[in-house]
N, C-alpha and C positions, 0 to 999 in steps of 0.2 A: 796483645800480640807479643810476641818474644822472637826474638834474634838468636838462632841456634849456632852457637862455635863447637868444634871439635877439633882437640889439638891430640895429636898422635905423636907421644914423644919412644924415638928410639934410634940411635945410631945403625941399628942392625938390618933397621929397614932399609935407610938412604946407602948403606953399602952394601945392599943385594944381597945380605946373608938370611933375611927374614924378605917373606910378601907382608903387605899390610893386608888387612882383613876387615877392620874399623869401619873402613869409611862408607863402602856400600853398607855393611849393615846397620850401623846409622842410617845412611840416606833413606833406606829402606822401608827402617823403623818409623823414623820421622812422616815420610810420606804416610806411610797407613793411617795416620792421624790428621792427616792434612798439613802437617805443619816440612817446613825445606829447611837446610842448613844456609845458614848467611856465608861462613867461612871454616876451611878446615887446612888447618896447617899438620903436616908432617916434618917433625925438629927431630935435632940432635941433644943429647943428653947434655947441653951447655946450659950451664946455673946462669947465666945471662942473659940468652936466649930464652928459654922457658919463662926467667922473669920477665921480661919484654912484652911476650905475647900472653902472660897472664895478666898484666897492667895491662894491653890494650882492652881485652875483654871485661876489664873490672870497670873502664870508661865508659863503655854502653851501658846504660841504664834497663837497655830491655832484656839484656843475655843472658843466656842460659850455658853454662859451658859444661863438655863431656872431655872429662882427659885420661888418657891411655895410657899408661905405663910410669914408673917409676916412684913405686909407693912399698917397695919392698926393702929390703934393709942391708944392698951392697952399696958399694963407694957412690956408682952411680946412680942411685936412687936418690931423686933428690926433689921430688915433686913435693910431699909432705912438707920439708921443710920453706921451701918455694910459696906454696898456698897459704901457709899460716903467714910470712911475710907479707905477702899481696892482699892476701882477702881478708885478715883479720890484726896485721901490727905487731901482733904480738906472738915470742915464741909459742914452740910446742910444747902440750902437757898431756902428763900418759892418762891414757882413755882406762879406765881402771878394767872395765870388761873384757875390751878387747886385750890387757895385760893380761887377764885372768884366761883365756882362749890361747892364747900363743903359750903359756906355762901347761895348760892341760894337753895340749897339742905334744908338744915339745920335749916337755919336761927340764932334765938338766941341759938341754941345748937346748933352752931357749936364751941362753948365758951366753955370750957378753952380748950377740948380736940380735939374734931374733926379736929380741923382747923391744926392741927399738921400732919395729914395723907401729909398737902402741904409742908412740908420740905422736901426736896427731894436732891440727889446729884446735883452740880454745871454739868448744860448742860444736866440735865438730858431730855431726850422726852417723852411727857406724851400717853400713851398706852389707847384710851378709854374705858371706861368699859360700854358694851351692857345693862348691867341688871339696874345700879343705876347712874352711869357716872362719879363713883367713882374710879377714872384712874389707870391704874398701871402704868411705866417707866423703859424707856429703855434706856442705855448709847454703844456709839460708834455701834449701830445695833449690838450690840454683846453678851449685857447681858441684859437679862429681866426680871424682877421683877413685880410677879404678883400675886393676891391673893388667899388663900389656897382652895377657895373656887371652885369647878367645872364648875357649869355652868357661873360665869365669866371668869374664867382663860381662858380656852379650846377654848371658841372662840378669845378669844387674841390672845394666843399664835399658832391659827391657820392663823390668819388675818396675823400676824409677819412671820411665815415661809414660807406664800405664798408670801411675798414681797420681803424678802430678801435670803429664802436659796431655791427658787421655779425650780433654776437651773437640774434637774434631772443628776444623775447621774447611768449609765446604767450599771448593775454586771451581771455576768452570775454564775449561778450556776450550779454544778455535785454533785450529790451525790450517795452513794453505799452504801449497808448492803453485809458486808460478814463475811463466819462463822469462825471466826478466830480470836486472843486475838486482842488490839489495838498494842500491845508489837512487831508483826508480823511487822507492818507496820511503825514502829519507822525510819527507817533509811531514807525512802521515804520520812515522814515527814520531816527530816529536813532538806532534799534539795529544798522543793518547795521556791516561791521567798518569802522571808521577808516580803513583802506588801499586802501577800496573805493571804485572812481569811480563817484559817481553822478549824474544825470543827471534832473532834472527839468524842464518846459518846458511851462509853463502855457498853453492857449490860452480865448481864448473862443467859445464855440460857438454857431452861432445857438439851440439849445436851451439853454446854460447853459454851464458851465463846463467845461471838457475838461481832459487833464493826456497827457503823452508821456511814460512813465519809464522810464530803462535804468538796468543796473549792468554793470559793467566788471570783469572781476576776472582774475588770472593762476590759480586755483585753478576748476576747471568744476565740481567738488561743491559748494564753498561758495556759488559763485554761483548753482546751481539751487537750492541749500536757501533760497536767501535772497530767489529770483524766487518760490519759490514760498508765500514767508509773504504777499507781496502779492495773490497769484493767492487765496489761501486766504483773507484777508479780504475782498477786494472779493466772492467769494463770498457769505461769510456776512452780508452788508450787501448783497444782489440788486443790485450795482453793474455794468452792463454793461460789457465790457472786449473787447479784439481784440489778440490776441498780434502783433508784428511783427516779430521774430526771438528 
C-alpha cells in the first residue's frame, strides 16, 4: 500500500492569476487504479516552504509523491534544487542527456540559462516530455517532478502511474442517507476497523438534521458486516434511511 502526496507548487495559483488543474486529474487518475491521494498541498514558490513539505513527505515510509511545477530554469524554479537537498544530500549534477536535448533544442541559447534545466539530483531518471522533450525526473519510482504546466505534465504523470502503481486495488463501497443527526451514530463509528475509510457528511434538512455515510473497505465481508450494524441500529431506533449504494 502507498500513501499518495501531491504538492502543487505555484504563486500564480494562490493569487487567482492561474486555476490549478492538478489536483482533479490526479485524484482521477489515482482512482482508475483503486488507489486515493493521502494529501495534496497547493504552496508558494518559498525555498522554505517547499523544503518543509518535501521533508514531511520523505518521513512516510509508504509515499509516493507527485510535484508540479518548478523544475525550469528562472529565479523561481527552485524544485530541482530542493529535491536533491531532501531526497538525496547531495548537490545537483548535469544529467548529460538531458544537457545534450536542451543544446539540440536550443542551440546558442541554451547559454547561460537554459542549460541549467540539466542539473538534476544524483540518480535522478529523466521523465520525457511529449510536447518539447524537455524532461521532467524521477528518483527511487517514487517521487516525481514535473512541470507546472498541463498538457506536459498529465501525460507524464500518467505514463508513470501506469508503470508503476498500475497494480489495481479493489474497495467496495456502502453507503446510506438517513434522517437523523451524525451525533446518533457516533458510537458505531468508532468501532468500525481503523483501516476503514469512513465518510460522514452532515447536512441540514429542512425537517431537521440529515447525515450521508459511507465505508470504504478493500475486504467486501467486513464492509457489509459493518454497513450492516448501521442498517440494524437505525432500525431499532424507527430512523428512516435510503440506501445509496
Amino acid at each position: 500500500m502507498y500513501n499518495f502526496y501531491a504538492v502543487i507548487i505555484g504563486t500564480e495559483i494562490l493569487n487567482g492569476r492561474r486555476e490549478d488543474k492538478h489536483f482533479s486529474f490526479l485524484r482521477d487518475l489515482l482512482n482508475s487504479y483503486g488507489h486515493t491521494l493521502l494529501a495534496t498541498f497547493i504552496i508558494k514558490d518559498e525555498k522554505q516552504l517547499i523544503t518543509d513539505i518535501f521533508e514531511l513527505v520523505k518521513k512516510d515510509e509508504k509515499a509516493v509523491l507527485f510535484s508540479f511545477g518548478g523544475i525550469g530554469s528562472t529565479p523561481d524554479d527552485l524544485t530541482r534544487e530542493i529535491a536533491a537537498q531532501v531526497f538525496t544530500c547531495k548537490p545537483l549534477v548535469r544529467n548529460k542527456n538531458f544537457e545534450q536535448d536542451i543544446i539540440e533544442r536550443f542551440r546558442e541559447e541554451a547559454y547561460p540559462h537554459r542549460i541549467h534545466m540539466s542539473d538534476l539530483p544524483k540518480n535522478a531518471n529523466l521523465i520525457k516530455n511529449p510536447i518539447n522533450n524537455m524532461s521532467a525526473f524521477e528518483l527511487s519510482h517514487r517521487y516525481f517532478f514535473v512541470p507546472g504546466f498541463p498538457e506536459m505534465s498529465h501525460p507524464m504523470i500518467t505514463e508513470c502511474v501506469g508503470k508503476y502503481f498500475s497494480s489495481s486495488v479493489r474497495k467496495y463501497r456502502k453507503t446510506l442517507f438517513a434522517y437523523t443527526s451524525e451525533n446518533t451514530l457516533i458510537d458505531l463509528m468508532n468501532d468500525i476497523p481503523s483501516d476503514m475509510e469512513l465518510s460522514s457528511l452532515p447536512i441540514i434538512g429542512k425537517d431537521g438534521p440529515e447525515v450521508e455515510l459511507s465505508l470504504n473497505y478493500h475486504d467486501k465481508g467486513i464492509v457489509e458486516n459493518e454497513f450492516e450494524k448501521f442498517i440494524a441500529f437505525l432500525e431499532s431506533k424507527n430512523i428512516e434511511y435510503k440506501l445509496l449504494d
